[in-house]
C-alpha positions as CSV (number, residue, x, y, z in Angstrom):
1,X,106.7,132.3,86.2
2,X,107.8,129.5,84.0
3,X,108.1,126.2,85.5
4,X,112.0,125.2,86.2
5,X,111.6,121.9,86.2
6,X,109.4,118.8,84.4
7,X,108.9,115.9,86.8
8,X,107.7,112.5,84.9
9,X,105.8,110.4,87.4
10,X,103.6,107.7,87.2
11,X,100.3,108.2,88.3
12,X,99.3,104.4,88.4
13,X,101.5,103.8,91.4
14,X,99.8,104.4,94.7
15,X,103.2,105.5,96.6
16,X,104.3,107.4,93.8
17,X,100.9,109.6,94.0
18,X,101.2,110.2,97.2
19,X,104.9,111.8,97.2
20,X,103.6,114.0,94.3
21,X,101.0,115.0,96.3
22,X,103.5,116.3,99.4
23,X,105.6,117.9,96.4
24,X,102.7,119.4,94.8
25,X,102.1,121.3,98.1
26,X,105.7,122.3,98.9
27,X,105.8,123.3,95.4
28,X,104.4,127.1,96.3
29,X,106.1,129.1,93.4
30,X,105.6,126.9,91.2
31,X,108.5,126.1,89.9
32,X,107.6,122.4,88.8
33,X,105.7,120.7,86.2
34,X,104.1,117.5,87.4
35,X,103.0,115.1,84.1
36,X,102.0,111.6,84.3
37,X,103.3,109.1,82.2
38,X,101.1,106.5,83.4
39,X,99.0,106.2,80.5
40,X,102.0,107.0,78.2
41,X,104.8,110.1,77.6
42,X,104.3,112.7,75.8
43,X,105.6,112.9,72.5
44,X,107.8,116.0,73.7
45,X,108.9,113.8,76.1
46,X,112.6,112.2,75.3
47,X,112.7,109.2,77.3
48,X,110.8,105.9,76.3
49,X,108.0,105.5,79.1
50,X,108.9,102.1,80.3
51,X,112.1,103.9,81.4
52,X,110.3,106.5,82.9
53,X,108.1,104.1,84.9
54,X,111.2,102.0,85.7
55,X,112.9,105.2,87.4
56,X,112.3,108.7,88.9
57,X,113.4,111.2,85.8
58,X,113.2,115.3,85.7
59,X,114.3,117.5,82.6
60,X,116.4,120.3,84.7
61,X,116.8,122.9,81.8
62,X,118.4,120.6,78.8
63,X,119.5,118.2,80.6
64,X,117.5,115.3,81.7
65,X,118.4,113.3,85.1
66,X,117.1,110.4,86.9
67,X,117.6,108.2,90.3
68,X,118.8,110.3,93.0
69,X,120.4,113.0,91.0
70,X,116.7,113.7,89.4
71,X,115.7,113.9,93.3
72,X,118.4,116.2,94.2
73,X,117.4,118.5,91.4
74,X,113.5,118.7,92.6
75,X,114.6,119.4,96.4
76,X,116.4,122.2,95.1
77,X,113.2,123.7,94.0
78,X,111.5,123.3,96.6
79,X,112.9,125.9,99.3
80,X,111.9,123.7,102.3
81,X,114.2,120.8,100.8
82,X,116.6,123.1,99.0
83,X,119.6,122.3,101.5
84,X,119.1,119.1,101.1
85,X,119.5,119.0,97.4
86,X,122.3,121.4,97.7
87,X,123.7,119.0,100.0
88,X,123.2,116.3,97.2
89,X,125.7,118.0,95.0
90,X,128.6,116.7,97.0
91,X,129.5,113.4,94.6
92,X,129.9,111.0,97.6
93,X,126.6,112.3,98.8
94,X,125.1,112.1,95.3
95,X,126.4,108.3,95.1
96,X,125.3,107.4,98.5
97,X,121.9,108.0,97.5
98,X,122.0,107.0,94.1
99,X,122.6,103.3,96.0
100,X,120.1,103.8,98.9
101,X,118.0,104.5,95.4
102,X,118.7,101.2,93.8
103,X,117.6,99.9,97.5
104,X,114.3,101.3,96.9
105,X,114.0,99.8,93.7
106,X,114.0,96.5,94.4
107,X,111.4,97.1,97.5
108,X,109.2,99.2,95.8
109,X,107.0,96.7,93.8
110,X,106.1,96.0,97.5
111,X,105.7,99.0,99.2
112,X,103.3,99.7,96.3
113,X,100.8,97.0,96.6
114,X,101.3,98.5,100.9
115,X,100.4,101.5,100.0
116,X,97.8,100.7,97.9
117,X,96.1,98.4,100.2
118,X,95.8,101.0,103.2
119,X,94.4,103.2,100.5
């Protein structure tokens, strides 16, 4: 079976590895296509890489999705997490996360070098 969905990731970041890892393994049918971007994008990829290391981004079909939504759309291939990215779809839930997200961002240069030292 063809893979549904391309995840970019970056492959530098310690916490980032780790999260692709647990995906990886939920990911039993398959049905995503993991590609680091830490070492650049590929040129089939659409997106400039520095915006693809800024932020979590998925190609779902044609269209390409980032932040929360791009989370919501890998849950939902995932059948363990699939409720929760059905639950996702709901535009107040969608936006809730999208800011809990932004949250993240700003805390993540941190939880990196965390991760990375209890590596």
């Amino acid at each position: 079976m063809q893979p549904q969905l391309t995840v970019w990731f970056d492959g530098a970041c310690p916490l980032c590895l780790r999260e692709i890892a647990l995906m990886r393994r939920l990911d039993r049918r398959d049905r995503i296509s993991f590609i680091d971007v830490s070492e650049g994008a590929p040129e089939s990829c659409p997106i400039d890489q520095a915006e693809l290391l800024a932020r979590f981004h998925v190609r779902e079909g044609e269209q390409i999705l980032s932040g929360a939504a791009a989370f919501a759309a890998m849950w939902r291939e995932i059948p363990l997490l699939r409720p929760l990215g059905l639950i996702a779809r709901n535009r107040l839930v969608l936006q809730t996360l999208e800011r809990l997200y932004i949250v993240f961002l700003r805390f993540r240069p941190r939880l990196q070098r965390w991760v990375a030292r209890r590596s």
